[in-house]
N, C-alpha and C positions, 0 to 999 in steps of 0.2 A: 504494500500500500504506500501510497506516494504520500508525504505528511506535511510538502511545504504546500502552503497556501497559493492556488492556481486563477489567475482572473482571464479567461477563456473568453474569446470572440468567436462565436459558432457562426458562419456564412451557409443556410443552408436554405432549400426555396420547399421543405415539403417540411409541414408539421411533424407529420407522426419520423420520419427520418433525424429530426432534429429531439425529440424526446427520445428515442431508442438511442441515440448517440450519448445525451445525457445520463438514460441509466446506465449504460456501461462504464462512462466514467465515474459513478459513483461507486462501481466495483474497484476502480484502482486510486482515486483518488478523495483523500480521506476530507478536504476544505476547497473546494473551489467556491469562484462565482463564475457564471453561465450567462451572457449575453450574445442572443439568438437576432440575426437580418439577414435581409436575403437580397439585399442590391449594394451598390455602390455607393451612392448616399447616405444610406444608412454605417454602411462602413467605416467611410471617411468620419462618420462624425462618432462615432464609436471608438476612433484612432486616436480622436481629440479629444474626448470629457470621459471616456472610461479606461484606454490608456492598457489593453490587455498584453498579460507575458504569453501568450500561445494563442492563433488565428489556427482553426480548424475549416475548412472550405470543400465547398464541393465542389466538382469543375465544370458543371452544367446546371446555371439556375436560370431563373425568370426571366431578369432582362437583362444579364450578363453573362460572361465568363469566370473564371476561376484564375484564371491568366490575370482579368484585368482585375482580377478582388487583388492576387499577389503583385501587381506591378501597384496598384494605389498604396498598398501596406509599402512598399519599398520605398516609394515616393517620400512617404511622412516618418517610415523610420525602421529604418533596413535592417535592427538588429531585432526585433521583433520574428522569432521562429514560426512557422506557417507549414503548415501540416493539409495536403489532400485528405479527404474523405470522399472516394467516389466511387461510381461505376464506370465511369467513362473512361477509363486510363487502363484498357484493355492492351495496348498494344504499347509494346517495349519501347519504340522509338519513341512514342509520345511520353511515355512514364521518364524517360530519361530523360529529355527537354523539358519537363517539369524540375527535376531535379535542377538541372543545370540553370533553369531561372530561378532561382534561391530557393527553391523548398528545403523542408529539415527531412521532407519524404512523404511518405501517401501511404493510405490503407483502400485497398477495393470495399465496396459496399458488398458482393459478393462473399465477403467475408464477416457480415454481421455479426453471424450470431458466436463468433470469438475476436468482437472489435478490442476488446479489454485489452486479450492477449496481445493484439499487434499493434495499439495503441499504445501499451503501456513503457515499452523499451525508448520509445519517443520523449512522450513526457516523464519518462526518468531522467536521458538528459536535458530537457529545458528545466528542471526541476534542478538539479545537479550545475547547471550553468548560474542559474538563479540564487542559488544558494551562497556559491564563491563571490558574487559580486550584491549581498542580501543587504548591506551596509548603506553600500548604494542606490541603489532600486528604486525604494519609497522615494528618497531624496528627488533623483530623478524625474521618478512618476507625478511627483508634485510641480516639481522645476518645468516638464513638458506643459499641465493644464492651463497655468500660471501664463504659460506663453502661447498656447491656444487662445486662451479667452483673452489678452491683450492684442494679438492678430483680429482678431472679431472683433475685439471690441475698436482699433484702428479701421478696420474695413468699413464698418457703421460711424464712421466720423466724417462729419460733413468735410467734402475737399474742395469746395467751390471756392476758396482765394489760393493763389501759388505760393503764399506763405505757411498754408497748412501743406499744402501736398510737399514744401521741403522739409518739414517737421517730420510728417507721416513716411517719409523714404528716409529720414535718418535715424528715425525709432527702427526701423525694418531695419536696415543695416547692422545698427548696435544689437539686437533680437538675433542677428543670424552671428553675429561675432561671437557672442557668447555662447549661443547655440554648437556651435563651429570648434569650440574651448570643450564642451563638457565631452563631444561626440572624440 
């Protein structure tokens, strides 16, 4: 049983698929939280105010890819482990250009009913990664929302004279500098 505390971003477009993912993580994983979407929007902002250590994805949902849920996670923040859950990664060539654009790996949905099992070697390591860097983390996790919500809240500032728009590109600037330090 996995004992560090897991904040899981589930990406998956079918209810009952995304509760049977759930309970089997409940077989290996002793403390998570569980936040379930099923598009890109939702994700993105998922990346931003709930900030999770492990994305679980299917690769064929609604109105997206699986590709484009892991190139948005890389986007906002590349060290974030992303794990397939699918059917669709039937064939070898495809499973391996998953890998190679940064997954941490994939389980087949044809393998449900021992998802635990092939689940669980995964998130021992991001559990394990998690653990050596646990000091830092929260700090981090806090340091990232802190600077989501001030992007937003700069995005929502009125820019109508060119004395705000040089304030609002030198907060951005200062934002990625420090960003740029922690990374």
């Amino acid at each position: 049983m996995i004992t560090t505390k897991l904040r899981i971003l589930l990406v998956e477009g079918v209810v009952e698929e995304a509760e049977l993912i759930r309970l089997h993580l409940k077989k290996i994983v002793e403390n998570f939280e569980l936040k379930v979407v099923d598009n890109l929007a939702d994700t993105s902002q998922a990346l931003q105010d709930y900030i999770p250590d492990v994305v679980l994805s299917d690769y064929v949902l609604p109105t997206c890819t699986g590709l484009e849920i892991l190139q948005i996670i890389k986007e906002i923040d590349e060290s974030i482990p992303f794990i397939f859950i699918t059917g669709s990664i039937e064939d070898e060539e495809l499973a391996e250009n998953t890998i190679l654009a940064g997954t941490s790996g994939y389980v087949l949905k044809k393998h449900m009913d021992v998802l635990s099992e092939k689940l669980k070697p995964l998130l021992k390591r991001v559990a394990f990664d998690m653990f050596e860097k646990a000091d830092l983390r929260d700090k981090i996790r806090k340091n990232k929302i802190t600077v989501n919500q001030i992007y937003s809240y700069i995005d929502h500032m009125n820019s109508d004279n060119e004395e705000q728009k040089k304030n609002i590109y030198k907060i951005r600037k200062n934002i990625k500098q420090v960003k740029d330090k922690e990374d």
